[in-house]
C-alpha positions as CSV (number, residue, x, y, z in Angstrom):
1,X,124.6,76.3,61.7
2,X,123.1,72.5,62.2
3,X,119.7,72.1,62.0
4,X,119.4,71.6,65.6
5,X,120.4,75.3,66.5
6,X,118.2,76.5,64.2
7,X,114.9,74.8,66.3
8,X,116.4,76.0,69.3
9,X,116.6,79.5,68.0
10,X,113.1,79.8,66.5
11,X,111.5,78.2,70.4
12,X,113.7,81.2,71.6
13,X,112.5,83.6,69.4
14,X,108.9,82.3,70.3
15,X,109.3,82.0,74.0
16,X,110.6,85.7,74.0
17,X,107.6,86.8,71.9
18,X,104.9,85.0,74.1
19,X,106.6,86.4,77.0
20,X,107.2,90.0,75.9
21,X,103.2,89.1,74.7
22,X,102.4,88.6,78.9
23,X,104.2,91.6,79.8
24,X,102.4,94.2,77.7
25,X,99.3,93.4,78.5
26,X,99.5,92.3,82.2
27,X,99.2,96.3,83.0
28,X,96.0,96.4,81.3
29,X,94.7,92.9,83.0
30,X,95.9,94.2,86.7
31,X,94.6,97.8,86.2
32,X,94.1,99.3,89.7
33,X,90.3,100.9,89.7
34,X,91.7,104.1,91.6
35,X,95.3,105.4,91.1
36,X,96.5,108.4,93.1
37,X,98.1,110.5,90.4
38,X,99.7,113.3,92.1
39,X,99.7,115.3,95.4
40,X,100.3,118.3,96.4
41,X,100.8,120.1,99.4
42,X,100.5,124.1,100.6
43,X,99.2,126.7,103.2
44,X,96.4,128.8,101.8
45,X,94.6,131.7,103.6
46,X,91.3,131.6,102.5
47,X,91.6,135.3,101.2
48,X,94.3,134.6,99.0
49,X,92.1,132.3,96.8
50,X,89.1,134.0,96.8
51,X,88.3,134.1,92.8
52,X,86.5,137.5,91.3
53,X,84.0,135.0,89.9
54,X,83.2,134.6,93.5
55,X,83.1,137.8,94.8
56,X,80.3,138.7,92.0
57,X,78.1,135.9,92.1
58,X,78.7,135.1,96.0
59,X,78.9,131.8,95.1
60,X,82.1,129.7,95.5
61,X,84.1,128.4,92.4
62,X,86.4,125.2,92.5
63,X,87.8,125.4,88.8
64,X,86.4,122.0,87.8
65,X,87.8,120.5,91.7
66,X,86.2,118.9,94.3
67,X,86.8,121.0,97.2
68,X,86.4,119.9,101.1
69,X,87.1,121.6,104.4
70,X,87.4,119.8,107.9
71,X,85.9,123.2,108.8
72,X,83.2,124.6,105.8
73,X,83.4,128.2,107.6
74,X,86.9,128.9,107.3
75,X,89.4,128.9,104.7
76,X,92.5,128.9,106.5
77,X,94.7,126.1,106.7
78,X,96.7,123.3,105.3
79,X,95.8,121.8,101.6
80,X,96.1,118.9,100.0
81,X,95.7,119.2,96.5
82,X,95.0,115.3,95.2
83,X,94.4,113.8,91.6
84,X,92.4,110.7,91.2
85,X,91.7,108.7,88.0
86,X,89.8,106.0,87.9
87,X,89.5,102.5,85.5
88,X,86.6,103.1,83.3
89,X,84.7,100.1,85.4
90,X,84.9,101.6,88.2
91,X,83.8,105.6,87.6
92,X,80.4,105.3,89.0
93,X,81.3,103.9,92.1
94,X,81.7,106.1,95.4
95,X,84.6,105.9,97.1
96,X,86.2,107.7,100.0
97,X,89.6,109.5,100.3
98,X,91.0,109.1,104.1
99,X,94.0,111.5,105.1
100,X,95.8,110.9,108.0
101,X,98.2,113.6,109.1
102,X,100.3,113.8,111.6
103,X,101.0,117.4,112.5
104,X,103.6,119.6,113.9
105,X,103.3,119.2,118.0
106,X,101.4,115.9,117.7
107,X,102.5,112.3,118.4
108,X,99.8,110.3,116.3
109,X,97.5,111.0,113.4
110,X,94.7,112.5,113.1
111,X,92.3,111.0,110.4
112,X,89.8,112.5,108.1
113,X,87.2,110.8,105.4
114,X,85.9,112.9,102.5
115,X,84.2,111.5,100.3
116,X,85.1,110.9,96.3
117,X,82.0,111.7,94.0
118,X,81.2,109.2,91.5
119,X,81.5,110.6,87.9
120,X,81.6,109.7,84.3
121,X,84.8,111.6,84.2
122,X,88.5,109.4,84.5
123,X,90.1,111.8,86.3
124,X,89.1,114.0,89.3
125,X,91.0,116.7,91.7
126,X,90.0,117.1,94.9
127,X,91.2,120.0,96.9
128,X,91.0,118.8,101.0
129,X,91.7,121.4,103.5
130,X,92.9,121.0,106.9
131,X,90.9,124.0,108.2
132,X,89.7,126.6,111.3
133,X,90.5,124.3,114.8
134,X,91.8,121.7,113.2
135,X,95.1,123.6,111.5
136,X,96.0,126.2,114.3
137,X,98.9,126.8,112.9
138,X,101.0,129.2,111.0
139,X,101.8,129.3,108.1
140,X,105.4,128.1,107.5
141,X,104.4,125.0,109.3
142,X,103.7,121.5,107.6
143,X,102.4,118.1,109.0
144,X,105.4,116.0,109.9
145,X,103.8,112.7,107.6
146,X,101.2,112.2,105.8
147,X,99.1,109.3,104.3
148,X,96.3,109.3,101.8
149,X,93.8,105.8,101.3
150,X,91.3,105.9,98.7
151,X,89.0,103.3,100.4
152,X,86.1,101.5,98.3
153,X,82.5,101.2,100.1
154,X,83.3,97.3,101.1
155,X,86.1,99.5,103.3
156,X,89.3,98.0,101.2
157,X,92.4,100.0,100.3
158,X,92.5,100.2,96.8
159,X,94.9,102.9,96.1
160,X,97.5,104.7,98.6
161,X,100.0,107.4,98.7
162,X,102.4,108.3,101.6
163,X,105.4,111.4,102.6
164,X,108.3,110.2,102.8
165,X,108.2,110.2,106.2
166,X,105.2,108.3,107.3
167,X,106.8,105.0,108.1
168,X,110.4,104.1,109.3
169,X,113.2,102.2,106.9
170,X,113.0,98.4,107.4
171,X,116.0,97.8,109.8
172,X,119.2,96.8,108.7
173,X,119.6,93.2,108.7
């Protein structure tokens, strides 16, 4: 091999070690300060979770959750289970969690704020329930689409998870 090849090998070499450099830490530079980790989705009755902590003490348990109801007196109705982790930057800042659902006989969403309690913790679940007037209906039922916007107090978007059927597929060109 001529002298020649061998430079252009090492500037290779180099040029694939700076870059693989840029790519392994460019996650840690463009760190989101909320991700949506997971959400899940299910009916509850409100008698059907009713811990026997609860029924002792009187007072309600969450597990270690955040737990909201569109209506605080009743426990029926549609849940959305949601996990939240947060950049260490950005844990004591409030933020709030918008759900727009779109349910079974309606034509647009409906939107609900909760809000997302600042905390040293990474990680927080929040349980959010659809409850009373607002989820009249039975069980077997589901929203048709749903959205979920973790919103920061400026009113930006900084995290977002959808159903698979919230928007359409881009048209065929």
């Amino acid at each position: 091999m001529s002298a020649s090849g061998m430079i252009r090998r090492r500037h290779l070499a180099a040029l694939a070690f700076a870059a693989l450099a840029v790519v392994t830490t460019a996650p840690a530079a463009l760190a989101a300060p909320v991700e949506i980790v997971r959400v899940w989705t299910d009916y509850r009755l409100g008698k059907d979770y009713i811990r026997l902590a609860e029924i002792i003490s009187g007072r309600q348990f969450t597990g270690g959750s955040t737990e909201h109801r569109t209506q605080p007196d009743s426990g029926d109705g549609y849940f959305f289970t949601v996990r939240v982790d947060r950049a260490s930057d950005y844990r004591l800042q409030t933020y709030t969690l918008r759900l727009h659902v779109i349910a079974p006989d309606t034509v647009g969403p409906q939107t609900f704020e909760f809000p997302i309690p600042s905390s040293k913790k990474r990680g927080i679940r929040l349980e959010l329930g659809i409850t009373g007037a607002d989820w009249p209906y039975e069980a077997r039922q589901q929203p048709l689409a749903w959205k979920i916007e973790v919103v920061d107090s400026s009113g930006a978007v900084v995290a977002e998870q959808k159903s698979f059927l919230w928007e359409k597929p881009p048209a065929a060109k």
